[in-house]
TIVO-2410 file (N, C-alpha, C; in nm, 3 decimals):
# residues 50
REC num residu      c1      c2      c3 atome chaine
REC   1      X  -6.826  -1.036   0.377     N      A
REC   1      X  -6.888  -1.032   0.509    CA      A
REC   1      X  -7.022  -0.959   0.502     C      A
REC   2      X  -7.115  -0.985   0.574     N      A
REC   2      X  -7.212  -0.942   0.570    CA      A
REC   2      X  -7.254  -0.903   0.745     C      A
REC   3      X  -7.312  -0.725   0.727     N      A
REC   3      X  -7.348  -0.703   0.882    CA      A
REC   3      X  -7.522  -0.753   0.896     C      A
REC   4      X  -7.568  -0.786   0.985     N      A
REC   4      X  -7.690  -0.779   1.003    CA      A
REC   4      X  -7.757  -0.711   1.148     C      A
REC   5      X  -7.856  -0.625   1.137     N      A
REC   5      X  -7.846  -0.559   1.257    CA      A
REC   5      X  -7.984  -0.657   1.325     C      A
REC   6      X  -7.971  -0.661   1.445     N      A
REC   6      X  -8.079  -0.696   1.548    CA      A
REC   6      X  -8.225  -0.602   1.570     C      A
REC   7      X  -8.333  -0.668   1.593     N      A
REC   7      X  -8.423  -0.628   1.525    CA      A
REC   7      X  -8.448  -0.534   1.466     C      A
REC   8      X  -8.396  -0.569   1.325     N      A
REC   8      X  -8.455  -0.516   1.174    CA      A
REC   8      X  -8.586  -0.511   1.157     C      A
REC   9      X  -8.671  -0.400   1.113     N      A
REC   9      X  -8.801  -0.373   1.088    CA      A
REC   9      X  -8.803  -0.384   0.911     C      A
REC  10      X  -8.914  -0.436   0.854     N      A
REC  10      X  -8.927  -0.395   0.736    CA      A
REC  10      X  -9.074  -0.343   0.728     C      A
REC  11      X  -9.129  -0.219   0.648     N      A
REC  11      X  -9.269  -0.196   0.606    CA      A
REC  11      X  -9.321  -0.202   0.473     C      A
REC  12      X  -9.423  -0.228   0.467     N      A
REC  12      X  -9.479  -0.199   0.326    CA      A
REC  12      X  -9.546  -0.078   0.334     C      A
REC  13      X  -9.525   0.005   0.267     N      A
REC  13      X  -9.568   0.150   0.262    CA      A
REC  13      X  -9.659   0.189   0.116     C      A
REC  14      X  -9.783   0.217   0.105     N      A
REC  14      X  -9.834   0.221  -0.007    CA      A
REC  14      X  -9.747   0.400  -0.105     C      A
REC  15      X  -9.782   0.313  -0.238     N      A
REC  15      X  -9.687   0.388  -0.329    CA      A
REC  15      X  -9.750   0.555  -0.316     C      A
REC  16      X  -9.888   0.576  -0.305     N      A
REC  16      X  -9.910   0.713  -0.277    CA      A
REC  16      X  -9.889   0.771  -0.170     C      A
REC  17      X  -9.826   0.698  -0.081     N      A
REC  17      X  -9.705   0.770   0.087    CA      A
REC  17      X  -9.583   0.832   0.036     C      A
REC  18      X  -9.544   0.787  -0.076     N      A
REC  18      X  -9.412   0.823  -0.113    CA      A
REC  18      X  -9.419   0.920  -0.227     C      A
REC  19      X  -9.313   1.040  -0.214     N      A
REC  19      X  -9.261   1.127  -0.286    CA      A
REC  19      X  -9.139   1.128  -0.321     C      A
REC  20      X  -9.104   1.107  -0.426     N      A
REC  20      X  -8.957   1.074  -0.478    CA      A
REC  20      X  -8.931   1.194  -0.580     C      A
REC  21      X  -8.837   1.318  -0.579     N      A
REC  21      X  -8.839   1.413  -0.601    CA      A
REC  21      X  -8.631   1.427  -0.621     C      A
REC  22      X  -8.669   1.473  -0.780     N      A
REC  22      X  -8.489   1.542  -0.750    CA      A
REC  22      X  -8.441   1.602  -0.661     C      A
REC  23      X  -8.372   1.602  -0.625     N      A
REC  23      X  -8.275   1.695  -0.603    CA      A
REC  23      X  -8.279   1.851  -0.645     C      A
REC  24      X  -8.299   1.977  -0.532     N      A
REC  24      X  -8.293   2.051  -0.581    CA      A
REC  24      X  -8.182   2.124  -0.630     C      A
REC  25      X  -8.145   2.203  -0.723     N      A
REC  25      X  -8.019   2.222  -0.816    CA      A
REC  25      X  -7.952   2.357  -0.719     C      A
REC  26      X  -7.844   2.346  -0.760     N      A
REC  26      X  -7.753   2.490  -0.709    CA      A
REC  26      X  -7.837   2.613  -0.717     C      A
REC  27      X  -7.829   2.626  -0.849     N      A
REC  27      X  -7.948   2.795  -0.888    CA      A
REC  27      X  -8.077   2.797  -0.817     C      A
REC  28      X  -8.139   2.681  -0.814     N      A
REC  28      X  -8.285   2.665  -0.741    CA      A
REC  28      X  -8.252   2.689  -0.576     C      A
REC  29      X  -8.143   2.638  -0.514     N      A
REC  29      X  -8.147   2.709  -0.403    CA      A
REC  29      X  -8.095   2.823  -0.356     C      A
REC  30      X  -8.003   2.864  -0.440     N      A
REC  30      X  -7.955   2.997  -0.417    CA      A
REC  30      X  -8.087   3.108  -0.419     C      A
REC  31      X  -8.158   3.060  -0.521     N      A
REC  31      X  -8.282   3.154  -0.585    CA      A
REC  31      X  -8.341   3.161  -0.439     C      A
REC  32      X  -8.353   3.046  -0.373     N      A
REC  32      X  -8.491   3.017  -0.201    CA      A
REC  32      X  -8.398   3.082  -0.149     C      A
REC  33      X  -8.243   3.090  -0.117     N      A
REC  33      X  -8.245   3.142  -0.029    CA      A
REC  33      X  -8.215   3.264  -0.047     C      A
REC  34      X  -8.200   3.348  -0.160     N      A
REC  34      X  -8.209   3.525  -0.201    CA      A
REC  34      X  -8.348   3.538  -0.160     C      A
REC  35      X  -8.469   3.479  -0.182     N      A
REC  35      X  -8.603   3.532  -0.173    CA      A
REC  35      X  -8.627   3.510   0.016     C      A
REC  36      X  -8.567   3.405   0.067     N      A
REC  36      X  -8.587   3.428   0.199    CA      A
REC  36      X  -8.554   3.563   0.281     C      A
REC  37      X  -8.437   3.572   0.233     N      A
REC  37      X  -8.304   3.686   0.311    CA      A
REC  37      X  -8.407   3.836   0.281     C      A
REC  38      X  -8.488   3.828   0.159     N      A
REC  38      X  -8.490   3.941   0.110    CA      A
REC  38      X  -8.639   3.992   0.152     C      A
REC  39      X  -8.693   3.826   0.211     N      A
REC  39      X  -8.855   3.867   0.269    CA      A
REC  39      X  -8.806   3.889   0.409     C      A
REC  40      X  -8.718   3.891   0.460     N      A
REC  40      X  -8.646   3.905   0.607    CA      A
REC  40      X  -8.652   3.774   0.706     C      A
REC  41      X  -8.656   3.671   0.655     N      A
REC  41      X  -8.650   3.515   0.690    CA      A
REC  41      X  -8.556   3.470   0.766     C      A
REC  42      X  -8.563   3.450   0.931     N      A
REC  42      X  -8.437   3.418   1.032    CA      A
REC  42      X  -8.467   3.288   0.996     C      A
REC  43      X  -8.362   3.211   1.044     N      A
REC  43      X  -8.354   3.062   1.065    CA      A
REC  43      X  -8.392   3.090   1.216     C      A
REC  44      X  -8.477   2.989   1.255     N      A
REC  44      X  -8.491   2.965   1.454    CA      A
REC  44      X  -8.338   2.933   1.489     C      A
REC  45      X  -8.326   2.975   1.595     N      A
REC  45      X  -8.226   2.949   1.691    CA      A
REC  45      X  -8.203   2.864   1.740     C      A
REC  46      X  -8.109   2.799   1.739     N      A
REC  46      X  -8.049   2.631   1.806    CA      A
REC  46      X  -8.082   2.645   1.934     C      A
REC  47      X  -8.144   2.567   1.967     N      A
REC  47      X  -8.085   2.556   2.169    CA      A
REC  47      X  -7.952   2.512   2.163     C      A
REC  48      X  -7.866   2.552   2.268     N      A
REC  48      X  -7.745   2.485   2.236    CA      A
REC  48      X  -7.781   2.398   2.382     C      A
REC  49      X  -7.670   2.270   2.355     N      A
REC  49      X  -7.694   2.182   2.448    CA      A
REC  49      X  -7.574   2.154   2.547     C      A
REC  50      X  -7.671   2.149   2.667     N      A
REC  50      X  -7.603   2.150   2.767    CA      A
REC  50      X  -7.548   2.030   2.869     C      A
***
């Protein structure tokens, strides 16, 4: 079976728009987020929704 959705867009996007980048690793973010915590770095606050 095949789904097909109603109007489908396709673009051509030139290749220097795009950044295609690993994945950053376990250690690499633990490392961002020790150096955040430690420069005193809040996350913003959710609105919560009502």
């Amino acid at each position: 079976d095949q789904i097909t959705r109603k109007d489908a867009h396709n673009f051509t996007v030139p290749k220097r728009c795009v950044s295609v980048r690993e994945p950053y690793s376990a250690e690499r973010r633990k490392a961002a987020s020790e150096r955040a915590k430690a420069a005193g770095y809040q996350p913003p606050v959710r609105k919560s929704s009502s």
